[in-house]
C-alpha positions as CSV (number, residue, x, y, z in Angstrom):
1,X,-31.3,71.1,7.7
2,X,-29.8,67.8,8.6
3,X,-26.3,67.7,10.0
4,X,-25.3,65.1,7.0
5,X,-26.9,67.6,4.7
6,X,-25.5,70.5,5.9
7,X,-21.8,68.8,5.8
8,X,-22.1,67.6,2.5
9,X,-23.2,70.9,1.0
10,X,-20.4,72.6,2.4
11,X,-18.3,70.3,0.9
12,X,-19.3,70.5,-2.4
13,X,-19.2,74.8,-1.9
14,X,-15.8,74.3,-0.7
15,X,-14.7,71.9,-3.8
16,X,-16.2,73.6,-6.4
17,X,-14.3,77.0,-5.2
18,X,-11.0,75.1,-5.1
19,X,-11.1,74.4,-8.9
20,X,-11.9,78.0,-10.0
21,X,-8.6,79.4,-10.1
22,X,-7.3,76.1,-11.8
23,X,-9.5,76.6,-14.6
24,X,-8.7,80.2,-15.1
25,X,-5.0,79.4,-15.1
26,X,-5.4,77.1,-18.3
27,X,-7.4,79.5,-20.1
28,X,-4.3,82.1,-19.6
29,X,-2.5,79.4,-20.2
30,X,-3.5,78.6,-23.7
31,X,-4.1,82.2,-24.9
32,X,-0.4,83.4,-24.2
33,X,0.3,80.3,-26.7
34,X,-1.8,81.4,-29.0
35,X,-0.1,85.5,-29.3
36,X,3.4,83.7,-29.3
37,X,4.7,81.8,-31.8
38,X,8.3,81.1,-29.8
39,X,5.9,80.8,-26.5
40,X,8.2,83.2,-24.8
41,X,11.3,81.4,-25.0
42,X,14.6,83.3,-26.5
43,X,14.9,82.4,-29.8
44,X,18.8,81.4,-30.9
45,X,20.9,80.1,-33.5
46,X,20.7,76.6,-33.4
47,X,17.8,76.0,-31.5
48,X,14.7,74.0,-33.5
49,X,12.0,76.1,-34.4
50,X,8.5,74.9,-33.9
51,X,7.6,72.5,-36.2
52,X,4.4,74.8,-38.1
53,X,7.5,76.8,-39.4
54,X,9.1,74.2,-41.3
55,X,6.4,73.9,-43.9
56,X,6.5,75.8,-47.3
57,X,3.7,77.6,-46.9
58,X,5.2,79.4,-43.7
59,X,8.4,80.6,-46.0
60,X,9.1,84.4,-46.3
61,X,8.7,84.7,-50.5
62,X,10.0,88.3,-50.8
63,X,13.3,87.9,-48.9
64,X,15.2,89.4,-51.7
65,X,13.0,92.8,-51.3
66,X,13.5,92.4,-47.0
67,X,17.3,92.5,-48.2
68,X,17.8,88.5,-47.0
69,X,20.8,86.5,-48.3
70,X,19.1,83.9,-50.5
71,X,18.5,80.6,-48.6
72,X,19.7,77.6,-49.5
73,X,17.2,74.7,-51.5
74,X,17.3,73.1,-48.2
75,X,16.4,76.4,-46.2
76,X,13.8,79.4,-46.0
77,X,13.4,82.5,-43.9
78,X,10.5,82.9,-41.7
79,X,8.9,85.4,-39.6
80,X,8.3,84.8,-35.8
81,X,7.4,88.1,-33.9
82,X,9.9,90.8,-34.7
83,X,12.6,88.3,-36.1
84,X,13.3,86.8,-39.4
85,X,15.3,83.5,-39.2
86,X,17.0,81.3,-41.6
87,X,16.1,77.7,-40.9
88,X,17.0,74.0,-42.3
89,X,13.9,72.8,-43.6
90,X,14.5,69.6,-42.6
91,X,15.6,69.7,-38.9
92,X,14.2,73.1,-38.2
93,X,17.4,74.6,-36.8
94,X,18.1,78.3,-36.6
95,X,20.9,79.2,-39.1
96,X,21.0,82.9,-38.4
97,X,18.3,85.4,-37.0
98,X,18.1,89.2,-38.3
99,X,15.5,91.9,-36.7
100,X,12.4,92.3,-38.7
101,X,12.8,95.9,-38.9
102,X,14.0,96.1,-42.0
């Protein structure tokens, strides 16, 4: 094999190993996003939810039976992980958080 050859080959071998571990880092990446709604941050009262939780669709419709106060026409209850919280609609801020365990 030719010197050139030889040098370039390695080269590529050597690039093409440096990237590996990147690319596995993203795909870890994007599954823990996808098993956390609050992507692993601490959840508190007025902090924003994210923004999938403000639509309708994502309201808790049986709060009276989970023993929540009744929301506001401007607020809902949703469920993210082992928490219910009482959010503005509109801004998407936490109004009060209670344990899901209910």
């Amino acid at each position: 094999m030719r010197k050139p050859t030889l040098i370039a080959s390695l080269v590529l071998i050597a690039g093409l190993g440096a990237f590996g571990p990147v690319a596995q880092a993203v795909e870890k990446t994007g599954d823990a996003l996808e098993h956390s709604p609050s992507n692993g941050r601490r959840l508190v009262e007025n902090d924003r939810v994210p923004a999938d939780y403000q639509r309708a669709d994502r309201a808790v419709k049986d709060w009276k039976q989970k023993k929540l106060e009744q929301p506001t026409s401007e607020q809902q209850w949703v469920q993210i992980d082992d928490k219910y919280l009482l959010i503005e609609t509109v801004s998407g801020a936490i109004v009060k958080i209670v344990p899901a365990t209910r």
